[in-house]
N, C-alpha and C positions, 0 to 999 in steps of 0.2 A: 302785495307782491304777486304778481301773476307769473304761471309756467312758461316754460319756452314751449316755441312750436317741438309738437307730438311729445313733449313729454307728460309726466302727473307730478302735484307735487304731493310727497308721502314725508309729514314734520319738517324738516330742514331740508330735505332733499329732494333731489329733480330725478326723479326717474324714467329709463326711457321705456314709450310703447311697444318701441319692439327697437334690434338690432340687427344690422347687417351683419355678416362674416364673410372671411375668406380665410380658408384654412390650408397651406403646401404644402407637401412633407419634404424631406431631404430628397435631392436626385441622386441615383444610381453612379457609381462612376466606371469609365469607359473601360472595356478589355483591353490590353495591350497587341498590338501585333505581334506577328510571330517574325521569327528571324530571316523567315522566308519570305516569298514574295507573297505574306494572306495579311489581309488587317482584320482588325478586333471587330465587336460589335461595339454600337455606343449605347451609353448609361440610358435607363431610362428616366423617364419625368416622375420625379414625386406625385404622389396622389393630390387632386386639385378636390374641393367643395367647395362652396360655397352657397349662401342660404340667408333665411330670416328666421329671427325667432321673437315671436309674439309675446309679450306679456312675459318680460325676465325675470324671473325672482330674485329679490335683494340677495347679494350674499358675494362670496369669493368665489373667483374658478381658477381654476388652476389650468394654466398656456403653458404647453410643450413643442419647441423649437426645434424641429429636427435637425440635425447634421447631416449634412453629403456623404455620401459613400465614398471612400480611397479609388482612383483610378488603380488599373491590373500594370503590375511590372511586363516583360516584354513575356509575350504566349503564356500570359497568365489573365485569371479572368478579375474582373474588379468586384468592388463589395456594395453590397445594396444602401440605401439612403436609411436612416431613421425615420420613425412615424411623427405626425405634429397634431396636437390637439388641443381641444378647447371647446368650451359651453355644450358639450357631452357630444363630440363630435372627434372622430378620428379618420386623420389623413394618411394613408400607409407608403412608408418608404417607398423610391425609384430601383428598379433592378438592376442587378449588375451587367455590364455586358460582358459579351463571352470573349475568352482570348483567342487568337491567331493559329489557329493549326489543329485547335480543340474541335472535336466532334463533340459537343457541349452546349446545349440551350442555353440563351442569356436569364437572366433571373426573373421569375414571374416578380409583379410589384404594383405600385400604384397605376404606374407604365412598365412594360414589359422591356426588358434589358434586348438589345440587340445581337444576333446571334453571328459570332466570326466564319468568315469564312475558312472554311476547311474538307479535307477529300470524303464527306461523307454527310452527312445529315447535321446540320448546326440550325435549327431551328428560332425566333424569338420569341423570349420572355410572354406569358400573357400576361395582361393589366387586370384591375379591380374594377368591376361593373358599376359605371357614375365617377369615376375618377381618373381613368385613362386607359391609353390603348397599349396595343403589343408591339411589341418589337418588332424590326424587318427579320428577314430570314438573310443566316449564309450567306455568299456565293455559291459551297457545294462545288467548286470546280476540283479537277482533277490537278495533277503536278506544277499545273500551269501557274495555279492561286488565282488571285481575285478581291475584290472586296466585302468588306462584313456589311450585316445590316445595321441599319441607323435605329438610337432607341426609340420606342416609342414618348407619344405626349399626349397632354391632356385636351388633346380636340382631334389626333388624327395617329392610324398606325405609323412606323419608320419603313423607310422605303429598304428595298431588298438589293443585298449585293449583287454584283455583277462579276463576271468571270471576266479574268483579264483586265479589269479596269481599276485605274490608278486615282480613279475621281473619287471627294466620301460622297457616300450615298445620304441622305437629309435624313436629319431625323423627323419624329412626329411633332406637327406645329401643336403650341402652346398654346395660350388664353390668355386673349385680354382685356384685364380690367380696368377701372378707375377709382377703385375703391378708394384708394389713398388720396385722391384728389389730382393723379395725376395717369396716365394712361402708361401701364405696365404689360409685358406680354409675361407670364409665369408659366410654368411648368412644362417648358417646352423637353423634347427627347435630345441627345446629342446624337453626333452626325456618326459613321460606321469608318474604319479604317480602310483607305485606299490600299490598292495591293503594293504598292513600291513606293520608295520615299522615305523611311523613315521615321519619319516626323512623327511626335509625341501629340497624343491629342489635347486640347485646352481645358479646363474649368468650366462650369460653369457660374454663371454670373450670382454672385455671392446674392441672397436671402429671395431667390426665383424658385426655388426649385428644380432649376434643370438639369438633366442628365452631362455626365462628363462625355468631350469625345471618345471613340477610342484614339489607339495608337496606329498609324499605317503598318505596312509588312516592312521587312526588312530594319527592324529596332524598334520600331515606335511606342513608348509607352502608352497606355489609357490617361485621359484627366480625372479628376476630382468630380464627385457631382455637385451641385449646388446647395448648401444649407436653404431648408426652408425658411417661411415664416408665415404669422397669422396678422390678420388687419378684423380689426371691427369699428364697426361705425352707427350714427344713430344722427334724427332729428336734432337741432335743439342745444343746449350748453350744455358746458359738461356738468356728467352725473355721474362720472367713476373714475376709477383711479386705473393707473398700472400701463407698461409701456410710454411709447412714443405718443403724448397726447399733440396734435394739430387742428384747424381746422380747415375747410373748405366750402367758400359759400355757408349753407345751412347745416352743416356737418360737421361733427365734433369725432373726430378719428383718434383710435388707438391705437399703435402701432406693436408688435411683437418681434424682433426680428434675435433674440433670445428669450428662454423659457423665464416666467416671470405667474404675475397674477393679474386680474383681470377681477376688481370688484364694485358691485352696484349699490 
């Protein structure tokens, strides 16, 4: 019986030389606008890693799936993402973004929440060093309103409101990968509340990580932020148990997209 490519075999079992990861956490979810004419900040990106680890030791590990954060009711701010972790590796929740009218930073996090525009200093969230960026800032306009900034992501800050303008401002672009076997972008920021319109901000895309929008002015709720999730991968056939097992090409992939186990 010979091993698979890069693994060993240790009595009955294929172990592998090393494994891939990819670890998200939950995204931020969006501030809500205010009733007036200021929108929210958007959610930021769950914190992104990703990595190898050499020579795994046999054993169980315990995969933590973060949750999204709630998007903000109207000129309320939203609630930050949960952490996700795994093979002694933690990913830190997405920050909240700030609400509509608040003089209020958006939530420091893995990416930094986006901060609402409002007549005074609204600032964004900062991110976690290797995991993501900050948030955009405010507007800051006077009577007039404006829009909020967009949350930050895991490859880039959220861009900054603007006074008087009805457009969202982007949030921070995401990563991406292929781990799964198939080309994903994760951990992107959500966009910033436009100043008029209404309109409630979206979700983000279920087991990404990404931040929720916010809400625009004049009613708009924040979204949800994204439930995270973890992916690992290795050379070779499989050699362990727990999650979504696939494979690709020479790749035997685990999938996490709830908290679970992970053993060698």
């Amino acid at each position: 019986m010979f091993a698979a490519k890069n693994t060993i075999l240790t009595g009955k079992k294929l172990t592998p030389t090393s494994i891939e990861y990819l670890i998200v956490a939950g995204g931020g979810g969006g501030g809500g606008g205010a009733a007036t004419a200021r929108g929210g900040g958007g959610g930021g990106a769950g914190g992104l890693l990703t990595g190898t680890v050499a020579s795994p030791a046999v054993g169980a590990y315990t995969i933590t799936v973060g949750a999204g954060g709630a998007g903000g009711a109207v000129a309320t701010i939203g609630s930050n993402g949960s952490n996700s972790s795994g093979l002694g590796f933690t990913a830190t929740g997405g920050g909240y973004g700030s609400g509509g009218g608040l003089v209020a930073a958006g939530g420091a996090g893995g990416s930094g929440g986006g901060g609402a525009d409002a007549n005074g200093a609204a600032s964004g969230g900062a991110g976690t060093s290797g995991q993501g960026f900050a948030g955009g800032n405010g507007a800051n306009s006077a009577g007039d309103g404006g829009s909020g900034g967009g949350g930050g992501g895991s490859s880039a800050v959220g861009a900054n409101g603007v006074p008087l303008s009805s457009t969202r401002p982007a949030g921070g672009a995401g990563t991406v990968s292929s781990i799964s076997g198939s080309s994903v972008t994760y951990a992107a920021g959500g966009s910033g509340g436009g100043a008029t319109g209404g309109a409630s901000g979206t979700a983000g895309t279920a087991n990404t990580g990404n931040g929720g929008q916010a809400g625009n002015g004049q009613g708009g709720a924040g979204g949800a932020g994204a439930t995270g999730i973890v992916i690992i991968r290795y050379l070779g056939a499989v050699a362990a148990t727990g999650g979504t097992i696939t494979t690709s090409g020479s790749y035997t992939i685990h999938t996490f997209t709830s908290s679970g186990t992970f053993t060698i």
